[in-house]
C-alpha positions as CSV (number, residue, x, y, z in Angstrom):
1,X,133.4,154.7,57.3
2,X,135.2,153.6,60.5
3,X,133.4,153.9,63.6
4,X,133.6,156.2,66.3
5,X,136.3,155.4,68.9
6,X,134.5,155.1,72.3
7,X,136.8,156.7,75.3
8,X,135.9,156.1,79.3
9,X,137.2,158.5,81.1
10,X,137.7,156.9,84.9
11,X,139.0,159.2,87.5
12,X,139.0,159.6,91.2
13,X,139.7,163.3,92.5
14,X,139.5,164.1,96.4
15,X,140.0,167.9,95.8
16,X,139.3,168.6,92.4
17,X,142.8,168.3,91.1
18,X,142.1,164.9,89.2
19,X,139.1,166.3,88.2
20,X,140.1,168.8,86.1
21,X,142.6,166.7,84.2
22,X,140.0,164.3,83.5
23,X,138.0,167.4,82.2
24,X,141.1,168.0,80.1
25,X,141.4,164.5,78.9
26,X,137.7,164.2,78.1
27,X,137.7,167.3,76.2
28,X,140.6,166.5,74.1
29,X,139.3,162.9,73.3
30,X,135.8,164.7,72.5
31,X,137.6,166.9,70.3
32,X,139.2,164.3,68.3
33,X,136.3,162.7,67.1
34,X,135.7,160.1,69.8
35,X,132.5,159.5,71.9
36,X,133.4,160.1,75.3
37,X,132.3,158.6,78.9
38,X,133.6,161.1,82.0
39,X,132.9,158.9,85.3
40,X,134.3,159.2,88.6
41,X,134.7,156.4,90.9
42,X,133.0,155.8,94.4
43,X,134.2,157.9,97.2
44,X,135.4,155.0,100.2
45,X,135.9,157.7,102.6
46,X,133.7,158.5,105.7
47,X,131.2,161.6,105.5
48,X,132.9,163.0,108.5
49,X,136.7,162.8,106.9
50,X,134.8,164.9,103.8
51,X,133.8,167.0,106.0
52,X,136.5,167.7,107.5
53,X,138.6,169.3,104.6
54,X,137.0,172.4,103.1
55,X,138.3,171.6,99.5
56,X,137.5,167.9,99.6
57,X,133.4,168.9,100.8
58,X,133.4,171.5,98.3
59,X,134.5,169.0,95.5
60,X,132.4,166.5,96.9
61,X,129.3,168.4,96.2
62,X,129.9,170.0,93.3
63,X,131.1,167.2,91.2
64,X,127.1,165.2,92.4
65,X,126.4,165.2,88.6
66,X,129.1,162.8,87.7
67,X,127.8,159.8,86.9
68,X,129.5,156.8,89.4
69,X,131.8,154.6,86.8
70,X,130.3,151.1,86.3
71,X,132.4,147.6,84.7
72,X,129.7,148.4,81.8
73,X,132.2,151.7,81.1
74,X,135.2,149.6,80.6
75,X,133.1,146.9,78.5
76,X,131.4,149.7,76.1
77,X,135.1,151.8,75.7
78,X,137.3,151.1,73.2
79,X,140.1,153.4,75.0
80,X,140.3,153.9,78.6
81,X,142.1,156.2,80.5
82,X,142.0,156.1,84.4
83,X,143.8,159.4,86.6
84,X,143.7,159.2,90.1
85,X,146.0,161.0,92.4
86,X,149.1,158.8,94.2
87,X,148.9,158.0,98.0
88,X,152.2,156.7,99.1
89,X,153.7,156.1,95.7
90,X,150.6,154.3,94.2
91,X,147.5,154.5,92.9
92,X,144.5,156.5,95.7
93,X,142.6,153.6,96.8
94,X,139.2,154.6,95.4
95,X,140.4,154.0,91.6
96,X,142.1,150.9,93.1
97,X,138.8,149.1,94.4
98,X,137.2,149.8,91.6
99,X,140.3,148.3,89.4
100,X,139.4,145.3,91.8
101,X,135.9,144.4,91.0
102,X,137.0,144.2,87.3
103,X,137.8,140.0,87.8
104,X,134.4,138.8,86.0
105,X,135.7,141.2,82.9
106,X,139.0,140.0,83.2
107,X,138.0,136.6,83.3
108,X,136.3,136.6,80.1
109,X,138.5,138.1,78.0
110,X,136.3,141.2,77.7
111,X,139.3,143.8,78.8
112,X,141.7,142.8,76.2
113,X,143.1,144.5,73.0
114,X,141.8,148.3,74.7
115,X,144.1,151.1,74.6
116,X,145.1,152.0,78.0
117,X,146.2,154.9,79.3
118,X,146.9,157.4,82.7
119,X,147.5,160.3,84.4
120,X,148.2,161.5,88.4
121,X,148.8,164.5,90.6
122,X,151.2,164.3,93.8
123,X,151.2,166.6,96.5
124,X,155.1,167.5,96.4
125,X,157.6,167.1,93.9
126,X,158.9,163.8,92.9
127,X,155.6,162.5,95.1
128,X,155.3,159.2,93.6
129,X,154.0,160.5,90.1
130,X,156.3,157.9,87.6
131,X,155.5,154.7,90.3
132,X,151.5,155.4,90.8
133,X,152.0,155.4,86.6
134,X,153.9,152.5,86.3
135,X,151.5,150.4,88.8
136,X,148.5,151.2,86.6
137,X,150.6,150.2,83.7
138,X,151.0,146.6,85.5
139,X,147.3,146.4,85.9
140,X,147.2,147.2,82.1
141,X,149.3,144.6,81.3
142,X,147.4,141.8,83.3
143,X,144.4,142.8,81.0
144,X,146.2,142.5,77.9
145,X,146.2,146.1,76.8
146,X,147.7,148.2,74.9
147,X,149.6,151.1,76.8
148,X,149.6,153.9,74.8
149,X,151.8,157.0,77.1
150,X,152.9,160.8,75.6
151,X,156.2,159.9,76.0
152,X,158.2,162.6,73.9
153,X,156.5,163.2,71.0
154,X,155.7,166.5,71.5
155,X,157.7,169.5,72.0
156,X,155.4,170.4,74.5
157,X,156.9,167.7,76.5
158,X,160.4,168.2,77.0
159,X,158.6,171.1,79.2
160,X,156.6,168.8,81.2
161,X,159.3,166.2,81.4
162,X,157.4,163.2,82.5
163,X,157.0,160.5,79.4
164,X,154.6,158.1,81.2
165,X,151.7,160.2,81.5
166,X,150.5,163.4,82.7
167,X,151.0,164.5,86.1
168,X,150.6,167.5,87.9
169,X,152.1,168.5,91.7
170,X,149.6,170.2,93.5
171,X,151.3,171.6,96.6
172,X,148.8,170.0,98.9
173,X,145.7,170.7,96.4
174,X,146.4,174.2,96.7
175,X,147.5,174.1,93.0
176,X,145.2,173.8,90.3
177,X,146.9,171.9,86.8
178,X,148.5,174.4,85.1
179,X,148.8,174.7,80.9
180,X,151.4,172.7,81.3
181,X,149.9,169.8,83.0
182,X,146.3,170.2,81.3
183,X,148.8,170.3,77.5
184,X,150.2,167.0,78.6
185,X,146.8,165.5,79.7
186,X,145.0,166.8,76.3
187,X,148.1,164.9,74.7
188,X,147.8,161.8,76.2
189,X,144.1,161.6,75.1
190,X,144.4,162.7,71.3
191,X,147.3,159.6,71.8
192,X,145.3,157.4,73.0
193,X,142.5,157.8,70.8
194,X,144.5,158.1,67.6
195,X,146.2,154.5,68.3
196,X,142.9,153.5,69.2
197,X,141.3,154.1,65.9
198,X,144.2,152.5,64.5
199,X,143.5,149.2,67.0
200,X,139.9,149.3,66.3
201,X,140.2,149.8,62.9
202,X,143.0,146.8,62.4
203,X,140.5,144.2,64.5
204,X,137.8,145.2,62.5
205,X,139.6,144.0,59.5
């Protein structure tokens, strides 16, 4: 018997937007028979900018149960798939530092031959989604992963029109992710963890 595919779920969310496509993704990778890790990464912004922001406080405390994401996450996964929202055309910088504490991983070998994979929310249309997608992508590729996207393989996504990931615009986080958005994240993941098997399975042998 094959064993279980392990999935990390990394995400940062500010307003809850992220968070509830990493939800989606989690669900869906549950639901396909793998083992699943949901984490969120650290929050770099002051208390008083939090506080600030109605929606970002209210996130803030209601999402205290999620565990903090650790390197250990991306060394026990088999597949992992990071979603943080895009701030100026790239990633939010929360996911990014944690991207850069990864170096003792990287450096021995232990992030190679996972099955990568995405998704982002923008603020406004054409916000940056495809770029912030494409710059995780590169940090995939420096890893030596496997990028595994929806692309079209789904009729579902000639209606969400984006082939690199899932994404979502959230009119200023006043938006939650619509069936359309949450369909493409659930895709992604059942993607991810299907080519995964496949991965794991093929090393294995």
């Amino acid at each position: 018997m094959a064993a279980q595919v392990k999935v990390a779920v990394i995400y940062y969310s500010a307003t809850g937007i992220t968070y509830q496509m990493a939800q989606a993704a989690s669900e869906a990778a549950g639901d396909a028979g793998a083992e699943v890790r949901l984490r969120k990464v650290r929050e770099l912004a002051p208390d008083e900018a939090i506080r600030s922001n109605a929606g970002w406080s209210a996130h803030h405390l209601e999402t205290q149960h999620i565990e903090e994401a650790q390197l250990d996450d991306l060394s026990w996964a088999d597949v992992v798939i990071l979603g943080a929202p895009t701030r100026y055309g790239v990633v939010a910088a929360q996911l990014k530092q944690f991207i850069d504490t990864t170096g003792p991983l990287w450096a021995k070998g232990a992030l190679v031959n996972k099955v990568y994979s995405a998704f982002t929310s923008t603020a406004t249309k054409h916000g940056g989604q495809e770029s912030t997608l494409l710059s995780l992508f590169n940090v995939f590729y420096h890893w030596g992963g496997i990028v595994v996207t929806p692309g079209y393989t789904d009729p579902s996504q000639f209606v969400a029109g984006n082939p690199y990931g899932a994404s979502h615009v959230s009119n200023n986080g006043e938006t939650a992710p619509d069936d359309i958005a949450l369909t493409a994240t659930a895709l992604t993941a059942r993607r991810a963890v299907q080519i995964g098997a496949a991965v794991k399975k093929g090393l294995a042998g």
